[in-house]
N, C-alpha and C positions, 0 to 999 in steps of 0.2 A: 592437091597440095597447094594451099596458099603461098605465094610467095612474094617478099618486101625487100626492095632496093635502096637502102639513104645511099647516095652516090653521092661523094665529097667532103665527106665531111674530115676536120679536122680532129683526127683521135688522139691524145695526148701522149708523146711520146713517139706514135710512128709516122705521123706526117698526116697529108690527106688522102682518105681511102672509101672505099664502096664497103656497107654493111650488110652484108646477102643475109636476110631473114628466109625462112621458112617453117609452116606452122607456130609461130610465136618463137622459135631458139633461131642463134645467130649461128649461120652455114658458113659462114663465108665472111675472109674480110681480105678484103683486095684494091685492084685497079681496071676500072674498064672489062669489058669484055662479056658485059651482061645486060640481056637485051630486053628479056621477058621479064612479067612481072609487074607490081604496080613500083612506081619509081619517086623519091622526095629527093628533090633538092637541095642539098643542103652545102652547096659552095660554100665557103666563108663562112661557114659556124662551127661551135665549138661544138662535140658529141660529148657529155660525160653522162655515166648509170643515172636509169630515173631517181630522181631525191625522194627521201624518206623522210616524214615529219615523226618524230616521237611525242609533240605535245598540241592537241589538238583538241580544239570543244568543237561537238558538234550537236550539243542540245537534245537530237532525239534518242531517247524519247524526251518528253514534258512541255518544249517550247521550241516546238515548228514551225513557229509564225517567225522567231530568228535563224536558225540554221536546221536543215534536215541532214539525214547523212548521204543522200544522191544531191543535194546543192553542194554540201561539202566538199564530196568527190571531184564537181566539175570543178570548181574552184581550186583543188589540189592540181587538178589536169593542168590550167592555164597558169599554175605558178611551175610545172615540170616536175610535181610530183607521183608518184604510182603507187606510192604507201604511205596512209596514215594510221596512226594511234590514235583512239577516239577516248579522251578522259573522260572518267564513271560520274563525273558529276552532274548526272542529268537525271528526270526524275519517272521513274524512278532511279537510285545509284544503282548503277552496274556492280553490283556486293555480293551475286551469286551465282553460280554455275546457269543458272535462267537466262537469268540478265543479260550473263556475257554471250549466250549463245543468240539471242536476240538480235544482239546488236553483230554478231557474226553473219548472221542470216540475214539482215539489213544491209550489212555492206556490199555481199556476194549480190546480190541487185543492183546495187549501184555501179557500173561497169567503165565510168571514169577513172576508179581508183579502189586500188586493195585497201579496204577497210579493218583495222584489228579492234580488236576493246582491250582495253585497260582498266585491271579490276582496281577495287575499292583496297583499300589497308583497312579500314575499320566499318564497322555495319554502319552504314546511314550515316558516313563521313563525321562520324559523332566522336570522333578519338578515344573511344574507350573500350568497344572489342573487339575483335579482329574478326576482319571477314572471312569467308569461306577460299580463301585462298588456295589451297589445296585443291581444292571441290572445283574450282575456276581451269586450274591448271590442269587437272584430266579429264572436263568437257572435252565436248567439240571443239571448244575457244582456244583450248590451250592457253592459256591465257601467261604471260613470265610477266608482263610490266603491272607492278601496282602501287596506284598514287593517291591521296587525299586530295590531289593538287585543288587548290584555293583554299584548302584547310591545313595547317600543319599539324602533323602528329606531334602535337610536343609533349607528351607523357615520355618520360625516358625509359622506362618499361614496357611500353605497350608496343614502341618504337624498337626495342630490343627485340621483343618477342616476334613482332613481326620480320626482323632481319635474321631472328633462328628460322623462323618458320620456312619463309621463303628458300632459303640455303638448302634444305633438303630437296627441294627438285628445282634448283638451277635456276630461280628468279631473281627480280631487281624490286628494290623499293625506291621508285621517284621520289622525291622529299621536297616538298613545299616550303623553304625557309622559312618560317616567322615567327618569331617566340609571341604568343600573346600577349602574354604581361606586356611586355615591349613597346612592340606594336601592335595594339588593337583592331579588330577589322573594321574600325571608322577612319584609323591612319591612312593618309592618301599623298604626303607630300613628304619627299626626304629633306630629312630633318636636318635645320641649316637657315641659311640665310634668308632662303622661300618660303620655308614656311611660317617664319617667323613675318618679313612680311605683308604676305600673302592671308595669314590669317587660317594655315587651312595646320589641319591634326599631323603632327611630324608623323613619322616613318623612321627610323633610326638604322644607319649601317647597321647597326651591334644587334639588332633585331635580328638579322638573317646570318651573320658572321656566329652568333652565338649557337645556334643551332647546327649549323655544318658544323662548327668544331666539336661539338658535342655526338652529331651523325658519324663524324672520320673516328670518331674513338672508340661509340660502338661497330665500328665497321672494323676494327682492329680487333677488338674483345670476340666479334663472331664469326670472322673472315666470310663475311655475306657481303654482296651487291650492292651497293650504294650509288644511286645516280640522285645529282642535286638539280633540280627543274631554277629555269631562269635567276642563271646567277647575275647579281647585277651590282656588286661594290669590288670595286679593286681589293681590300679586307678580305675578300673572300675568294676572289682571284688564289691570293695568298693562300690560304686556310687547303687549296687543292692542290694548290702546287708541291705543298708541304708534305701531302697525301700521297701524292705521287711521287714524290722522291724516294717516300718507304715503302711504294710494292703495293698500298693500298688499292684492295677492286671500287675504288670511286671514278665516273666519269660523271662528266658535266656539260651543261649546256647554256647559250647565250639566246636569247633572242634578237630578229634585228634591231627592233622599236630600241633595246639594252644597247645594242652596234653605234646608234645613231642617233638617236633624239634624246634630251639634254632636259633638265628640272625647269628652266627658263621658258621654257614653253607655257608651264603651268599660269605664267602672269597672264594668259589668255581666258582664264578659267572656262576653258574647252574642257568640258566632259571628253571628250575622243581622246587627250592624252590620261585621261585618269587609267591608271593601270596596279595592277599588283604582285611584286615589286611595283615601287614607283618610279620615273623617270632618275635616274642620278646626274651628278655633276660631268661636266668635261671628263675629270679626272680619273673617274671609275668607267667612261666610255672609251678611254685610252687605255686604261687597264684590262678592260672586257678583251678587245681587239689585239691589245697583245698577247695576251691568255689566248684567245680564238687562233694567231698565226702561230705560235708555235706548240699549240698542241693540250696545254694546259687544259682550255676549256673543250670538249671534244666534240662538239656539236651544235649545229645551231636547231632549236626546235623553234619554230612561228609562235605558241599560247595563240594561235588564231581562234580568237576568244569575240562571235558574233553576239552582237546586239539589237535589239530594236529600239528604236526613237524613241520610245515610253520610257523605255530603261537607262537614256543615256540624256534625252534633253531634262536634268531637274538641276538645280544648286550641283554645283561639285562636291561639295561633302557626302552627300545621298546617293549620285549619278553612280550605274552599273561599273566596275572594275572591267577593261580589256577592250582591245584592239584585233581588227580585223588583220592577218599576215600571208595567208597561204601564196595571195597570186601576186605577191609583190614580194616575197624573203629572196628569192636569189639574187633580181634586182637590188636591191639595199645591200646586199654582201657583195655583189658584183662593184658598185659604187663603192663604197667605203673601205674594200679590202683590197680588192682586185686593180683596179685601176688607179687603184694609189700606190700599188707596188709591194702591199703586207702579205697578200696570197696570188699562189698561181690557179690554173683552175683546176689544175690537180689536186693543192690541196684545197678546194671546193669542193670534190667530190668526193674525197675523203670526209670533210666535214657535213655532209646536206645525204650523203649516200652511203658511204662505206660503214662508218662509225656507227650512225643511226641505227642502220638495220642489222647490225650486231648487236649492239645494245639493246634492240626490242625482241632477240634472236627469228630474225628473217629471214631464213634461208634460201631465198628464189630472190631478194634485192640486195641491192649494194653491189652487185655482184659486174666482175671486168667486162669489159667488151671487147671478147673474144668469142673462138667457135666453141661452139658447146654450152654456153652461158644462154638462160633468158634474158630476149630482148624488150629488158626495157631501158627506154633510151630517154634522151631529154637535150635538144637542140638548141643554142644559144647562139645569139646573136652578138658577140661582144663591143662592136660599136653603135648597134642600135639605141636610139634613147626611147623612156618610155615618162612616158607624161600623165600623174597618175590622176583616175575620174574614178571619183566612191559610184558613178551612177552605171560607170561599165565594169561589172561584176556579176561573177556566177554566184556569188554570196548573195541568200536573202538579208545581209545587214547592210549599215552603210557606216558605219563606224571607224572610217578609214584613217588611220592617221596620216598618211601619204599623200592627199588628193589635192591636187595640183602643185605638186613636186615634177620634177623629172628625175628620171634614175637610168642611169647609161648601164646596159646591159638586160638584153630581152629573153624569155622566151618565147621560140618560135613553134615546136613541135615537140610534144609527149606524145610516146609512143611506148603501150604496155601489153605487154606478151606478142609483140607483134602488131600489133590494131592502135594506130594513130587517134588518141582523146582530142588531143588539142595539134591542127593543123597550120602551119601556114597564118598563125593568128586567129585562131577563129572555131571554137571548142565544134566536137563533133558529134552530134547526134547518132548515138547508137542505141543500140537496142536492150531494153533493161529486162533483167534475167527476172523471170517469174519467182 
């Protein structure tokens, strides 16, 4: 019988205490008196459930050369998380009972981090049929979350029909905001001051406000799942808050790069901040963040959306959409929320852990820490700073937008089912499942 001791750590609520693991479940949570065993450290840091990403590119299949799903994994490790959602837009899409088991069977090797897929809503991300959804959902993959994400379903039909479909065995349809008309996918700058100018294709709030209002109405009409992927305008704040006032099953999520970094940046015409959504104002990062504290926005997912140099060094109008997030998101919400006084780190694990792996239905994450519960853990250092370098990364990309910032609040130690990925700082070499 394996057995794992975090002695001291700070658990939310009961003070500081020893977490007695055995075989991957937590035995035990106490004070002293435990000798055997292997033992972590963890004076002065915070414990909360390993974090859960719901919006996650990890490329394989098609483009390895930017992210595989075992670099992915380590990279989840060293930002404290144990489960990601791997979005189908890779090539080929994850669109059928195949694909998803694939990418199921590729993550179960990857030993940093539980890997899920997330089907396609439509064949071949083309908005017009729907995918084998069903077929997804009684594989291997089990598949509940499915998203177009970087494409929006905007047929109001097809988007219907897919939020019948899914309703019948207990799924969620992600939703991509972006009306095309609207915003075109050459739109790369919110629409305003900057890009006016700046010279570069607006992006329009009402682009993506348009479509959630229209997603919260069919999600009334069919009483299905509604989760909107990176919300990023105060307008739209709104549009769920609205949502949730009348019982609607809409949740939502922010990203950090959404938390923290401002349209202003674009006068750099740095490809790294090109994203999709595009950066917005002050005003919609203060709206995000209070959405985010009290519960409005339910989630923060990373879009930890890798690139390679080919794809992101051209003109910014061309240059690849997304940004690097996994080993940097709790940092940036630790920063901006936490130490400013907007959240405590409970509700951090509420939002990075609890919510998330409800919303992708996880049943082994998000989960207390308590006896009986699987131990996955995630250690934080809350006054640690971390000084961020695109070139120290489990990520094959380097597309950082963070890199040489500091951000006060570390991970120090993921730990999943028991077995320590990322130590002491410093990921750990384990052994990948055949």
């Amino acid at each position: 019988m394996s057995e794992l001791i975090i002695s001291g750590a700070d658990l939310l609520g009961q003070g500081r205490a020893d977490i007695v693991v055995q075989d991957g479940v937590i035995t035990g949570i106490g004070t002293g008196g435990r000798t055997t065993g292997r033992r972590i450290d963890a004076d002065g840091l915070v414990a909360l459930p390993g974090l859960v990403d719901v919006h996650t590119h990890l490329r394989e299949p098609g483009r390895e050369d930017t992210e595989t799903i075992a670099s992915g994994a380590r990279a989840a490790a060293v930002g404290g998380y144990v489960a990601i959602m791997a979005m189908a837009n890779t090539t080929p899409v994850t669109d059928s009972p195949g694909a998803a088991e694939w990418i199921l069977d590729r993550g179960a090797a990857a030993p940093h981090a539980d890997v899920h897929p997330i089907g396609a809503v439509t064949k071949g991300l083309a908005g017009q049929e729907l995918a084998e959804m069903g077929l997804m959902a009684r594989s291997r993959a089990k598949v509940r979350m499915f998203s177009d994400d970087g494409k929006c379903v905007h047929d109001p039909l097809v988007m219907r029909r897919a939020l019948e479909y899914v309703k019948t065995f207990g799924g969620v349809i992600a939703q991509h905001s972006q009306d095309p008309r609207i915003a075109p996918h050459t739109s790369c700058c919110d629409e305003g001051v900057y890009s006016g100018r700046l010279g570069l294709p607006a992006w329009p709030a009402v682009a993506e406000e348009s479509i959630i209002a229209r997603d919260v109405m069919l999600t009334a009409a069919t009483g299905s799942r509604l989760h909107v992927c990176h919300v990023s305008t105060a307008g739209s704040v709104e549009l769920i808050r609205w949502a949730k006032s009348r019982g609607l099953p809409v949740t939502a999520e922010a990203t950090p790069h959404h938390l923290a970094l401002t349209v202003d940046l674009l006068e750099s015409y740095d490809s790294v901040y090109k994203v999709n959504p595009p950066l917005r104002t002050p005003e919609d990062v203060e709206a995000l963040r209070a959405g985010l504290a009290d519960g409005t926005i339910d989630v923060v997912g990373t879009d930890h959306a890798p690139h390679g140099l080919h794809d992101k060094q051209h003109d910014f109008t061309v240059a690849a959409f997304g940004m690097l997030g996994l080993e940097t998101a709790l940092s940036v919400v630790a920063t901006h929320l936490v130490a400013t006084g907007r959240m405590t780190w409970a509700g951090v694990a509420q939002a990075m852990s609890v919510r998330p792996a409800a919303i992708a239905g996880l049943a082994d994450h998000g989960r207390p820490l308590q006896v009986g519960e699987p131990a996955n853990v995630v250690l934080i250092d809350p006054a640690a700073t971390l000084r961020v370098d695109r070139e120290a990364t489990q990520s094959r990309s380097r597309n950082n937008p963070w890199h040489g910032r500091e951000l006060t609040g570390r991970v120090i130690t993921t730990v999943l089912r028991g077995t320590p990925t990322f130590l002491d700082g410093q990921i750990c070499e384990l052994e990948t499942s055949p």
